[in-house]
MDTraj code that builds the backbone (N, CA, C; nanometers):
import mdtraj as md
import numpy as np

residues = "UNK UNK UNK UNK UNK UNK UNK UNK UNK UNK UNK UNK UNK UNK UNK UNK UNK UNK UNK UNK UNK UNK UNK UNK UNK UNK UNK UNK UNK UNK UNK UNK UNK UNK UNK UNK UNK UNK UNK UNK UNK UNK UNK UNK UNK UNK UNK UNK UNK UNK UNK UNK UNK UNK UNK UNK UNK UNK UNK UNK UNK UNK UNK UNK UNK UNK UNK UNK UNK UNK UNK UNK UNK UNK UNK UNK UNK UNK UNK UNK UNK UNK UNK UNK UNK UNK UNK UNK UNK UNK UNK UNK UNK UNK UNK UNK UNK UNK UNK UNK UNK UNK UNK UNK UNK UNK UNK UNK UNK UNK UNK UNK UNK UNK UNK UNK UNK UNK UNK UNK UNK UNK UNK UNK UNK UNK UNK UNK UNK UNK UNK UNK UNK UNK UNK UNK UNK UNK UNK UNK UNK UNK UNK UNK UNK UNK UNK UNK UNK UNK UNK UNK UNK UNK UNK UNK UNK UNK UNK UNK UNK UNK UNK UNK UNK UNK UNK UNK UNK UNK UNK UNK UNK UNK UNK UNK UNK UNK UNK UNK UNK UNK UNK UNK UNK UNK UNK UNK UNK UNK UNK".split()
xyz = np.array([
    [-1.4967, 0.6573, -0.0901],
    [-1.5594, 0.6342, -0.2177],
    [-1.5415, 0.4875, -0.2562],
    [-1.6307, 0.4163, -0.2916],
    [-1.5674, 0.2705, -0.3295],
    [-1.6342, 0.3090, -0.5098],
    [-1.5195, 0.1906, -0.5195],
    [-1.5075, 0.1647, -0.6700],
    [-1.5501, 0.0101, -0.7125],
    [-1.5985, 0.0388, -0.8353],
    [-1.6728, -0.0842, -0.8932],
    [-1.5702, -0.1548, -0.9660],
    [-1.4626, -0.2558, -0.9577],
    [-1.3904, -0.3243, -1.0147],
    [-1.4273, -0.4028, -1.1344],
    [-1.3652, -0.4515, -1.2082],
    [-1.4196, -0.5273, -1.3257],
    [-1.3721, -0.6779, -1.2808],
    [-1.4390, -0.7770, -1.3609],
    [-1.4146, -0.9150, -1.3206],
    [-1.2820, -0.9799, -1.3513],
    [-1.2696, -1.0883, -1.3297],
    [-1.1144, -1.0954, -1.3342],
    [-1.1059, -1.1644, -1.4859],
    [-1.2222, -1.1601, -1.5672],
    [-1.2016, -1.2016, -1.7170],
    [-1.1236, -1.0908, -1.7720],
    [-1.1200, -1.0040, -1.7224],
    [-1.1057, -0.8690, -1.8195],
    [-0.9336, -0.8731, -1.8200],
    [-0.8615, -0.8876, -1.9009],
    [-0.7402, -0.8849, -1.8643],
    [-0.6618, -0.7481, -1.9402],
    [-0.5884, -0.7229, -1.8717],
    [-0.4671, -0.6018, -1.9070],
    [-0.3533, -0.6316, -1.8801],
    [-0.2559, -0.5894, -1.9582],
    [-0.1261, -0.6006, -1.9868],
    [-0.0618, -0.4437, -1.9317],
    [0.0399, -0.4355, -1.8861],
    [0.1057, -0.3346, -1.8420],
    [0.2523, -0.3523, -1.8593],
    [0.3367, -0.2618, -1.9134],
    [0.4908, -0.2374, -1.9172],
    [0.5567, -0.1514, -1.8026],
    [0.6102, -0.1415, -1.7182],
    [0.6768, -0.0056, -1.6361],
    [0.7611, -0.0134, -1.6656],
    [0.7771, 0.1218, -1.6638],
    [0.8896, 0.2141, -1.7617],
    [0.9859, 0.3123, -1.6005],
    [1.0262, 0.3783, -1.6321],
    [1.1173, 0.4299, -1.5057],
    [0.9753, 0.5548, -1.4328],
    [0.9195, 0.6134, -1.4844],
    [0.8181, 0.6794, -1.4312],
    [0.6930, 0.6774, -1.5042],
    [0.6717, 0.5955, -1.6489],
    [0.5154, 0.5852, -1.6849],
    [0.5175, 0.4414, -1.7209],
    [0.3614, 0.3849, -1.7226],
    [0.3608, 0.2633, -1.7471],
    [0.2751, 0.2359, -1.8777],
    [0.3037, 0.1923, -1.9610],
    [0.2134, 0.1493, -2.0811],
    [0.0997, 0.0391, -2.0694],
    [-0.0227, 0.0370, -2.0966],
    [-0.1408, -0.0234, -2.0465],
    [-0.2001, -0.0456, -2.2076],
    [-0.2379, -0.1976, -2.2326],
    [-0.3060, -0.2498, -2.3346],
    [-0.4310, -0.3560, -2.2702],
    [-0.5367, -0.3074, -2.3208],
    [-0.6192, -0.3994, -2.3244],
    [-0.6836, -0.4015, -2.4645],
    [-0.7514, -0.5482, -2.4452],
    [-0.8424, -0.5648, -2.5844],
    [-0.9103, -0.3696, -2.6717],
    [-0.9330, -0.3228, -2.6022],
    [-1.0521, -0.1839, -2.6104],
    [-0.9469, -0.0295, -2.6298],
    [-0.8299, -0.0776, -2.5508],
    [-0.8049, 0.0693, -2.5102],
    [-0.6282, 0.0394, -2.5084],
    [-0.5415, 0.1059, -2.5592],
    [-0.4076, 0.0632, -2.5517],
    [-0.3181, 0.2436, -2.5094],
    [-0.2790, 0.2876, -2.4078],
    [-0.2607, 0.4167, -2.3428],
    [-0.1141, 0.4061, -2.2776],
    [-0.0632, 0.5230, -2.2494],
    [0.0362, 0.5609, -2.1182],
    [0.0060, 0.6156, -2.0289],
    [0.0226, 0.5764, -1.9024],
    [-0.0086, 0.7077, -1.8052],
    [0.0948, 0.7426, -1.7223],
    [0.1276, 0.8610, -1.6893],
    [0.2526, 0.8622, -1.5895],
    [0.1894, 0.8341, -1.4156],
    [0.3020, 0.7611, -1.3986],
    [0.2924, 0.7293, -1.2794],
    [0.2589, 0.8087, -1.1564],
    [0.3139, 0.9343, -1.1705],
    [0.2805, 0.9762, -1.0121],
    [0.2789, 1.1502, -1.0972],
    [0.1765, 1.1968, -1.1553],
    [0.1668, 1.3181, -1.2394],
    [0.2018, 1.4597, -1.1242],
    [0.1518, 1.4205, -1.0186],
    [0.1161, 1.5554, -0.9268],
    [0.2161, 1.5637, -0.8385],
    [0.3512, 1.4514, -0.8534],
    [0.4624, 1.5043, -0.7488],
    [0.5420, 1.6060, -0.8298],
    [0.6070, 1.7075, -0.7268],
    [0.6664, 1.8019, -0.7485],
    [0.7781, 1.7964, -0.6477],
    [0.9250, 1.7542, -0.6691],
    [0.9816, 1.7017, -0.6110],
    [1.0706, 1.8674, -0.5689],
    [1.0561, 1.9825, -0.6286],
    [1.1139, 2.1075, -0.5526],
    [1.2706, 2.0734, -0.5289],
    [1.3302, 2.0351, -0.6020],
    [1.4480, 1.9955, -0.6651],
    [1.5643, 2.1058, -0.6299],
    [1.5444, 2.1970, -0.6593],
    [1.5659, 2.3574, -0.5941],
    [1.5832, 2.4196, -0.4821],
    [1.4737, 2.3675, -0.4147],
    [1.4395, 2.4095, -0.2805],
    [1.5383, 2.3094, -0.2223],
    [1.5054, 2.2103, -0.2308],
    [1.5484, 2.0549, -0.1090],
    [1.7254, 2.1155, -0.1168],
    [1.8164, 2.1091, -0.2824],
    [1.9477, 2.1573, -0.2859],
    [1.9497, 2.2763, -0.1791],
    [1.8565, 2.3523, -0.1625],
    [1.9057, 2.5083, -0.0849],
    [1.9414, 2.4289, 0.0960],
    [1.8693, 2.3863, 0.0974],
    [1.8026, 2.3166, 0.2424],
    [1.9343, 2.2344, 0.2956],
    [1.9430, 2.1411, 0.1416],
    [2.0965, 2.0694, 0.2037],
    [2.2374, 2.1460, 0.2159],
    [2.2333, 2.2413, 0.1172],
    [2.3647, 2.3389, 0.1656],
    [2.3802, 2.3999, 0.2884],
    [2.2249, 2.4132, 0.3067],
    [2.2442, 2.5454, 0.4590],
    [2.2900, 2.4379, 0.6003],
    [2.2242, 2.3259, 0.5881],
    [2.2453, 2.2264, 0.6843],
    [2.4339, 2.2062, 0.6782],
    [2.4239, 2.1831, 0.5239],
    [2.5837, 2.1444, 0.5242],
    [2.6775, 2.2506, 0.5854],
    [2.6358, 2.3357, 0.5224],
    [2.7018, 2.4735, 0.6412],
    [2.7155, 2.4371, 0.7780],
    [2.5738, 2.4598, 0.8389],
    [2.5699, 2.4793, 0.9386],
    [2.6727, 2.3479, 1.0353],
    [2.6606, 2.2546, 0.9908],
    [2.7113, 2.1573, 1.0667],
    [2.8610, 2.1606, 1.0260],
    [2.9172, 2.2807, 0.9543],
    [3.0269, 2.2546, 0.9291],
    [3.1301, 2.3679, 1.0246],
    [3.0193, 2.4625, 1.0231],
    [3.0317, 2.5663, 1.1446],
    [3.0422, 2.5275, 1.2960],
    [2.9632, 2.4668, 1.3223],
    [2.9482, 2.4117, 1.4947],
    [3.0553, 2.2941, 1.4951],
    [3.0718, 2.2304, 1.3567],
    [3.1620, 2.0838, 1.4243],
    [3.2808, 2.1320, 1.3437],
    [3.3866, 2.2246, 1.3627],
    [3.5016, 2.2546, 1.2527],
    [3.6431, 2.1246, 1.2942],
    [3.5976, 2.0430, 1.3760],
    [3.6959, 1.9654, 1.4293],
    [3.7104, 1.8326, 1.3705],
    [3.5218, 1.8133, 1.2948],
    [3.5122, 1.6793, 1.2517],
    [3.5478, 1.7067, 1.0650],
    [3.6303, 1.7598, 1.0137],
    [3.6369, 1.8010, 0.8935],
    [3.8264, 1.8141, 0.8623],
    [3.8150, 1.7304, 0.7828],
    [3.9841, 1.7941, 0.7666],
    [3.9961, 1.9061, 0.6521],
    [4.1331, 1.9131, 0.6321],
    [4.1506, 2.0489, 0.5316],
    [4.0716, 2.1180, 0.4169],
    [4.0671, 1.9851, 0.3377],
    [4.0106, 1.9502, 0.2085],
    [3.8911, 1.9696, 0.1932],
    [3.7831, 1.9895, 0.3548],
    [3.6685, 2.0071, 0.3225],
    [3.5963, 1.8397, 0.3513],
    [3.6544, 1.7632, 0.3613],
    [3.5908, 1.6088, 0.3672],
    [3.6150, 1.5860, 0.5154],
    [3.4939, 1.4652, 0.5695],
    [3.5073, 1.4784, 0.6964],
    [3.5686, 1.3863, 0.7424],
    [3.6330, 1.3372, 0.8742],
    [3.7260, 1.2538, 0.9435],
    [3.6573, 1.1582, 0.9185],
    [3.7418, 1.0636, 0.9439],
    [3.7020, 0.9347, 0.9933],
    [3.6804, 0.8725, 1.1202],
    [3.6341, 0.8155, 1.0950],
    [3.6172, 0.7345, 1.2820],
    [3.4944, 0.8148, 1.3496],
    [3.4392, 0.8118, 1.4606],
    [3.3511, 0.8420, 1.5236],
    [3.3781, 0.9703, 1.5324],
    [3.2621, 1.0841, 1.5886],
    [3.2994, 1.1939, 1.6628],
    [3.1496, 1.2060, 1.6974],
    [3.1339, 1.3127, 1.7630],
    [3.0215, 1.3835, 1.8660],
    [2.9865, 1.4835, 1.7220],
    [2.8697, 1.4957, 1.7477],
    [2.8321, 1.6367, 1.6111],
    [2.7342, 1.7053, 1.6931],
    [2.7869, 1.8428, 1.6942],
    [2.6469, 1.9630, 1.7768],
    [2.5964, 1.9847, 1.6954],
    [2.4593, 1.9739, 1.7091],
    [2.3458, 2.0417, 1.6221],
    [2.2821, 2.2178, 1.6430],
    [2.2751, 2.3152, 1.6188],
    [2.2335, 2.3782, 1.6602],
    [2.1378, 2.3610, 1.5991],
    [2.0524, 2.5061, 1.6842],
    [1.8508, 2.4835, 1.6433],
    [1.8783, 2.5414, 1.5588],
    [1.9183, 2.6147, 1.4807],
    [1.8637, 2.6546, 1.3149],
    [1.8651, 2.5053, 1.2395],
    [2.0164, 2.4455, 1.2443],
    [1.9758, 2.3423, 1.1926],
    [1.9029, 2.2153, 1.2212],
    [1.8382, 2.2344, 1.3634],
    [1.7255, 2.1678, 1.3902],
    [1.6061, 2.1710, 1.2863],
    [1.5770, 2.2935, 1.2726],
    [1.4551, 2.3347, 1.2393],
    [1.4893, 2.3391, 1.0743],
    [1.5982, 2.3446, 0.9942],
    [1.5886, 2.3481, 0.8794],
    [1.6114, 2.1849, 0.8487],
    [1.6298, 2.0937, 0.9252],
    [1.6391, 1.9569, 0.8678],
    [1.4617, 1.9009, 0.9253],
    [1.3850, 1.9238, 0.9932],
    [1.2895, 1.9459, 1.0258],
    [1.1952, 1.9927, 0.8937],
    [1.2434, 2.1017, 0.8572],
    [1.1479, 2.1550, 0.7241],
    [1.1979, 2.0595, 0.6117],
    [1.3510, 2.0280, 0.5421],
    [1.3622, 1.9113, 0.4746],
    [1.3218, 1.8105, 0.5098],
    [1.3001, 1.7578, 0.6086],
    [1.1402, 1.5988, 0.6424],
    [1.0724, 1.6242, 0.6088],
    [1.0165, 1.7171, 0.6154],
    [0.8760, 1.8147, 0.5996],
    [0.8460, 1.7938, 0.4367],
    [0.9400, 1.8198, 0.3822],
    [0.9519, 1.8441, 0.1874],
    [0.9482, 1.6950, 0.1217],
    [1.0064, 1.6309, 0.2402],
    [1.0239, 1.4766, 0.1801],
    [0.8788, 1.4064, 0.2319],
    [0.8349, 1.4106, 0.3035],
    [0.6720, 1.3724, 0.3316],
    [0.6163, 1.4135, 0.2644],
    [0.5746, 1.5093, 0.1996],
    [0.4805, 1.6370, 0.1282],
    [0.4569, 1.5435, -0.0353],
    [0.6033, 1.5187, -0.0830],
    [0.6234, 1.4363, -0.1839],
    [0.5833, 1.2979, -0.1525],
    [0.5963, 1.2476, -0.0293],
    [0.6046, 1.0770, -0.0547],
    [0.4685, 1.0654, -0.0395],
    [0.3447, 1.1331, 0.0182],
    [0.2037, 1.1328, 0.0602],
    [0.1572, 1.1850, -0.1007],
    [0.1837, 1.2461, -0.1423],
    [0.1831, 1.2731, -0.2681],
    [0.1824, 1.1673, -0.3751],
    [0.3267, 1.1095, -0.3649],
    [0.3340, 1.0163, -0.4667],
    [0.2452, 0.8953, -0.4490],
    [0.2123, 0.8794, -0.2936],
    [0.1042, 0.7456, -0.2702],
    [-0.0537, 0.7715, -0.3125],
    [-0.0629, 0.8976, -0.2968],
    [-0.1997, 0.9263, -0.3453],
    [-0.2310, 0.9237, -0.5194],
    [-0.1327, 0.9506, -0.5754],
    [-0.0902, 0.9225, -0.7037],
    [-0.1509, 0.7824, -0.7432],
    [-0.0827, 0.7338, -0.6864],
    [-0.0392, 0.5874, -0.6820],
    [-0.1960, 0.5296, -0.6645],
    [-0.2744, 0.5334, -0.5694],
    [-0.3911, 0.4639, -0.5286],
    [-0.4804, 0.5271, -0.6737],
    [-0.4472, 0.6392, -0.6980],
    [-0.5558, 0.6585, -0.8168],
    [-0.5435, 0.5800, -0.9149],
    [-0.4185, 0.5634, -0.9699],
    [-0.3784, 0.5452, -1.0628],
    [-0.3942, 0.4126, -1.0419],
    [-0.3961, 0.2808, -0.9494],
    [-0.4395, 0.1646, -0.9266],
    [-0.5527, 0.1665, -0.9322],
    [-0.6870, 0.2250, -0.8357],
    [-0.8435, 0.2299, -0.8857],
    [-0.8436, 0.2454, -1.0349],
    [-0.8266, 0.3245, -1.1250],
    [-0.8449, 0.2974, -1.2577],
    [-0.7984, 0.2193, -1.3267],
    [-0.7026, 0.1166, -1.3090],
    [-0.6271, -0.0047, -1.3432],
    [-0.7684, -0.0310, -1.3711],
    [-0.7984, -0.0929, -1.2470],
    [-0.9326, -0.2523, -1.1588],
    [-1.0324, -0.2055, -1.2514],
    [-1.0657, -0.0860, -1.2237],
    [-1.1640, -0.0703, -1.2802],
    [-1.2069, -0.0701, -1.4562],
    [-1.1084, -0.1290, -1.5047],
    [-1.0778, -0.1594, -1.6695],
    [-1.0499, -0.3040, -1.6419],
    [-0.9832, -0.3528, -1.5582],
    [-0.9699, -0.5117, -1.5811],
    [-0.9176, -0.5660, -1.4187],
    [-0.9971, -0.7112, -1.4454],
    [-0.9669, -0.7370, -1.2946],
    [-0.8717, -0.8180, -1.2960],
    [-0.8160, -0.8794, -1.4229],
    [-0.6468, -0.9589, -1.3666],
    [-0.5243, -0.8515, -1.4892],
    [-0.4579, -0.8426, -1.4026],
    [-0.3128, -0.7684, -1.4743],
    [-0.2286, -0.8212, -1.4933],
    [-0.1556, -0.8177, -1.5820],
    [-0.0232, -0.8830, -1.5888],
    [0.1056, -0.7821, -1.6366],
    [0.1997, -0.8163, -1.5403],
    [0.2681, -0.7257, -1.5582],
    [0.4335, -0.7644, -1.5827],
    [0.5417, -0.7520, -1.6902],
    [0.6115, -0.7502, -1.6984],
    [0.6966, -0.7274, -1.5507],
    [0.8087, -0.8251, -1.5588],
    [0.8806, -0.8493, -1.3759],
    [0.9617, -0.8354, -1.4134],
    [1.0339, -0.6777, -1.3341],
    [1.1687, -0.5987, -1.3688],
    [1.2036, -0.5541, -1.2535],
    [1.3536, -0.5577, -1.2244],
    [1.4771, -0.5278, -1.1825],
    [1.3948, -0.3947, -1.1122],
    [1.3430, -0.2892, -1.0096],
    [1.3454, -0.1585, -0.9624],
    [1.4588, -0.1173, -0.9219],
    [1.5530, -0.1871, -0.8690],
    [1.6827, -0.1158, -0.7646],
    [1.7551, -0.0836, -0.9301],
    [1.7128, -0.1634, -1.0434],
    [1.8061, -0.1377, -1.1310],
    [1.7645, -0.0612, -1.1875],
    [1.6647, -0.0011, -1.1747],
    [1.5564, 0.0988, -1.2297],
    [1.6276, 0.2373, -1.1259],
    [1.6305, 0.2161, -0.9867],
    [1.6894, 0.3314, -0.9214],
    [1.8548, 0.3361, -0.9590],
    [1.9254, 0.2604, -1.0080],
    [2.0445, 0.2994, -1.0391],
    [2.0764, 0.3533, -1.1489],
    [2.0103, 0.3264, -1.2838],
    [1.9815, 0.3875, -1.3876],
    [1.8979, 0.5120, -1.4227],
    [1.7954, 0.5487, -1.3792],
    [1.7218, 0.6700, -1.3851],
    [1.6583, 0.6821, -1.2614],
    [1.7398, 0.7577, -1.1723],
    [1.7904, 0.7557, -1.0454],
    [1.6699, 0.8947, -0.9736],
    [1.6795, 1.0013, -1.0641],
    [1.5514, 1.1056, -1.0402],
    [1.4097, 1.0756, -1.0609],
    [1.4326, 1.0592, -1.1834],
    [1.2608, 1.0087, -1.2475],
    [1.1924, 0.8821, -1.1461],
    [1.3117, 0.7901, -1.1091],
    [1.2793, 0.6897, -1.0310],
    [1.2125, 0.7338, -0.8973],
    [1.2966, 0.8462, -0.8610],
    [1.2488, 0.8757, -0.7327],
    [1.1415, 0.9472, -0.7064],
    [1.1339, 1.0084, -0.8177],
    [0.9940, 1.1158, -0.8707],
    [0.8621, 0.9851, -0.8268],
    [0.8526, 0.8689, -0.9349],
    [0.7360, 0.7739, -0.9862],
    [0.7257, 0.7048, -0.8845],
    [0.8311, 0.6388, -0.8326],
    [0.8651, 0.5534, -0.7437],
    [0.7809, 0.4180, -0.8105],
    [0.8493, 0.3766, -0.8891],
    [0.7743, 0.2645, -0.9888],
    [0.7882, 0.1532, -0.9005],
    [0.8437, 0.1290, -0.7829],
    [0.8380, -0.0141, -0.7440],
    [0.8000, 0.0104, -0.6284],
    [0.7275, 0.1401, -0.6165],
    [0.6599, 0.1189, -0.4774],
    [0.5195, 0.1351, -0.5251],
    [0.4892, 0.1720, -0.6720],
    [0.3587, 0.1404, -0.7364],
    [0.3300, 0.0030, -0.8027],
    [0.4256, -0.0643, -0.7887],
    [0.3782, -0.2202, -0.8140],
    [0.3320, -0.2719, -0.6903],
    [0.4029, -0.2577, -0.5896],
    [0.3526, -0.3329, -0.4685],
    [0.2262, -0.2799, -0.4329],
    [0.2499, -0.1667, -0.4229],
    [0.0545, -0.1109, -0.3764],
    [0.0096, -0.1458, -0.5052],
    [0.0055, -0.2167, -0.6137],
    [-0.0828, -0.2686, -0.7365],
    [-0.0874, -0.4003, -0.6552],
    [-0.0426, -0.4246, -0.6162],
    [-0.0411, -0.6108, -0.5441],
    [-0.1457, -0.6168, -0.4270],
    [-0.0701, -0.4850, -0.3500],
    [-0.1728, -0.4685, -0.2313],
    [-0.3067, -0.4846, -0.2677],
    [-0.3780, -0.4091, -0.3581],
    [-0.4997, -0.3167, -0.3941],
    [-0.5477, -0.4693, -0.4581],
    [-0.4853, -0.5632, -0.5374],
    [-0.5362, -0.6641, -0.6116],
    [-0.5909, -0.7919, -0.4932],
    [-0.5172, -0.7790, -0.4444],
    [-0.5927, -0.8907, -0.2636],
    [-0.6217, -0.8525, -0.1895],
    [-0.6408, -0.7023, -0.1721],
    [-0.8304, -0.6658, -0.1086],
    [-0.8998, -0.6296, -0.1771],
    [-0.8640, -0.6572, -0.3019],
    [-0.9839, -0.5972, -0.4044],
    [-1.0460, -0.7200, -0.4583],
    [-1.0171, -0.8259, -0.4413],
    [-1.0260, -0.9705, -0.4991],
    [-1.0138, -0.9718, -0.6423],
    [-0.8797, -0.8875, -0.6993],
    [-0.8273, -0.9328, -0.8286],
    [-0.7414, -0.9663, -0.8372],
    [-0.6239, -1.0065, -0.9211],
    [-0.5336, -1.0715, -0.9871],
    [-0.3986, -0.9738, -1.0318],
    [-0.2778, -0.9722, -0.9604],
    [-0.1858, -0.9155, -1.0304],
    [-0.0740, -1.0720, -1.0602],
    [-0.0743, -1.0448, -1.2092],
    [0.0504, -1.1670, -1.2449],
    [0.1755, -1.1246, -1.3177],
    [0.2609, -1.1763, -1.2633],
    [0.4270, -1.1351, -1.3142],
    [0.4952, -1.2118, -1.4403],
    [0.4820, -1.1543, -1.4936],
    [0.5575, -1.2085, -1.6484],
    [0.6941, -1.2388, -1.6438],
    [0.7535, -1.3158, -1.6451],
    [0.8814, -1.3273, -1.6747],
    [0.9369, -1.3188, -1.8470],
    [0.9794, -1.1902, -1.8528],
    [1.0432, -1.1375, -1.9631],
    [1.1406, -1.2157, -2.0166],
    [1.2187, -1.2757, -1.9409],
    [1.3475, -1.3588, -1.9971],
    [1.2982, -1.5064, -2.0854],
    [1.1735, -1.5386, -2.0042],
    [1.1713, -1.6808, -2.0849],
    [1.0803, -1.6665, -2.1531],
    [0.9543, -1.5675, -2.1523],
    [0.8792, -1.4629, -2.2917],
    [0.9075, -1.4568, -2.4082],
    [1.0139, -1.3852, -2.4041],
    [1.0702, -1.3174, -2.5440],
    [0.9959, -1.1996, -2.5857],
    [0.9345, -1.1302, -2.5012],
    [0.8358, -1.0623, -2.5833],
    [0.8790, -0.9726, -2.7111],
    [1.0015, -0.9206, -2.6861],
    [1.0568, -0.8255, -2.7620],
    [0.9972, -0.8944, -2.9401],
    [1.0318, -1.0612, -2.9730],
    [1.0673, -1.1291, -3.0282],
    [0.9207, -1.1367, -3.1315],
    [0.8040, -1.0953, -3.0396],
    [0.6914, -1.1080, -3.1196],
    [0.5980, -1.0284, -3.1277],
    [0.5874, -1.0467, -3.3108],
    [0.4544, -0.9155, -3.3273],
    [0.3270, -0.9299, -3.2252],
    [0.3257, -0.7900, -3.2326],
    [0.1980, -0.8179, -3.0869],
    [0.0942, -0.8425, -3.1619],
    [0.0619, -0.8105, -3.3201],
    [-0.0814, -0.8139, -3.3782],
    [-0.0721, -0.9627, -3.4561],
    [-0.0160, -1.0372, -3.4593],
    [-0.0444, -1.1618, -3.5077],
    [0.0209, -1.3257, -3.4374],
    [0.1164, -1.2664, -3.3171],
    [0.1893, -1.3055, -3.2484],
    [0.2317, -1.4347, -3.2669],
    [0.3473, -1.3877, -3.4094],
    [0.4461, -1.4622, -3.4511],
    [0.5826, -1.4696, -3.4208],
    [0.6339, -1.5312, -3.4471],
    [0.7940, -1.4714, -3.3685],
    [0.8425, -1.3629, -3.5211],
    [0.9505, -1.2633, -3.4046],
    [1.0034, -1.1859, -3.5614],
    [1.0334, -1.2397, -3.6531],
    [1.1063, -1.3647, -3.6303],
    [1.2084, -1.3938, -3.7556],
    [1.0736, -1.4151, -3.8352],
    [0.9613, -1.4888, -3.8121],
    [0.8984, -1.5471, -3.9097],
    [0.8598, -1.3934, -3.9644],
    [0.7983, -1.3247, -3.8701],
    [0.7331, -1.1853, -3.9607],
    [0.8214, -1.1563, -4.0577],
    [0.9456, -1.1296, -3.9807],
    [1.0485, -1.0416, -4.1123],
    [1.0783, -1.0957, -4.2626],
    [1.0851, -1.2532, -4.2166],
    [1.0381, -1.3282, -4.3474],
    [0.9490, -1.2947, -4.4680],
    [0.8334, -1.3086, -4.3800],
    [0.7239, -1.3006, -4.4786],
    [0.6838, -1.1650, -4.5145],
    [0.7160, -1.0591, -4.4242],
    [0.6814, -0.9439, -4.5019],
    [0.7960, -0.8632, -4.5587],
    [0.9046, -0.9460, -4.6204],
    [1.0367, -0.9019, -4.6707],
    [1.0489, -0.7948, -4.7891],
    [1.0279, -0.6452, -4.8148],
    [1.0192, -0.6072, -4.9246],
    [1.1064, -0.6836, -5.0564],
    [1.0421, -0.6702, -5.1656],
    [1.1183, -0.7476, -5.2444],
    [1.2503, -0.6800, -5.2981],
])
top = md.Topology()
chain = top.add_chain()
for i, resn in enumerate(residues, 1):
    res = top.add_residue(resn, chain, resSeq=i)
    for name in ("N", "CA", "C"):
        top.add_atom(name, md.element.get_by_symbol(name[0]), res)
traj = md.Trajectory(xyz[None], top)
C-alpha cells in the first residue's frame, strides 16, 4: 500500500512517554499508544519460565547448591527435549510479540507522515525509560519506535528532528503564548 506523505512544511511536535506518545500539530493535538495490539501473555511466558526452571533443575541437580541458587564457575547443562521444545515455544511467544510490536510501530509511523512531513521530537534517555517503567517499556518498546520513526523519515524523504530538552526549557513555557512561566505567573497573578 503506499502512502501519501505530507510536505515537510507541515510540522508536528511529539512527546514519548514510556508507552504513548503525545502529538500536537497546528489542527489536531492527540495521544496515541504506542504499540495498542501487543499482548505480552504475561501469564503464560511466567508458566513457561518455571517449567524450564524446573526442568533444568531436574537433569542438572549438580549445578545448584543447597539454597536453590546455582554454582559458580562453569559447568556442562543437559537439556532434555521437553525442555527443548518448551524454550522453543517461549521464542515462539517472544517473536509473536516483537512482529507485533513492529507492525504497530510502522502504522503508527505512516500516520505520523501523513499529518506532517518534519517531526520534532523531544531527545530522551530509553535505557532510562527501560529502567524505570521496565514492563510498559517492554510492552511499547518506545526506543525502538523512534528509530523506525528515523528509518521511515529517510526513505520517506521527511524530517525527524531531536529537541534537546535540557537547553529548551520547555517545561518553563506556556505553550499558548510562549512566554517563559515566571513572566506568565506574573501577569496572570490572582489578586
Amino acid at each position: 500500500m503506499r502512502y501519501k506523505y505530507a510536505s515537510k512544511s507541515e510540522v508536528m511536535g511529539i512527546d514519548p512517554g514510556p508507552n504513548k506518545i503525545a502529538c500536537f500539530h497546528p489542527q489536531e493535538a492527540a495521544i496515541h499508544e504506542v504499540a495498542p495490539n501487543v499482548d505480552m501473555k504475561g501469564k503464560e511466558i511466567r508458566l513457561l519460565q518455571r517449567k524450564i526452571d524446573r526442568s533444568m533443575r531436574a537433569m542438572n541437580p549438580d549445578n545448584y547448591e543447597d539454597d536453590g541458587q546455582a554454582r559458580e564457575g562453569v559447568h556442562e547443562w543437559k537439556v532434555s527435549k521437553r525442555c527443548a521444545r518448551l524454550r522453543a515455544k517461549l521464542k515462539e511467544q517472544y517473536r509473536v510479540t516483537a512482529e507485533t510490536r513492529k507492525r504497530d510501530h510502522g502504522t503508527l509511523a505512516n500516520q505520523l507522515f501523513q499529518r506532517a512531513g518534519k517531526i520534532k521530537i523531544e531527545k530522551n534517555s530509553y535505557r532510562s525509560y527501560q529502567r524505570n517503567f521496565g514492563r510498559s517499556t517492554q510492552r511499547s518498546g518506545m526506543g525502538e519506535f523512534v528509530q523506525h520513526l528515523k528509518r521511515r523519515a529517510a526513505s520517506a524523504g521527511c524530517v525527524v528532528e531531536e529537541l534537546n530538552a535540557y537547553t529548551l526549557k520547555m517545561s518553563q513555557y506556556d505553550p499558548f503564548t510562549l512566554s517563559s512561566r515566571v513572566d506568565f505567573l506574573t501577569t496572570h497573578r490572582a489578586p
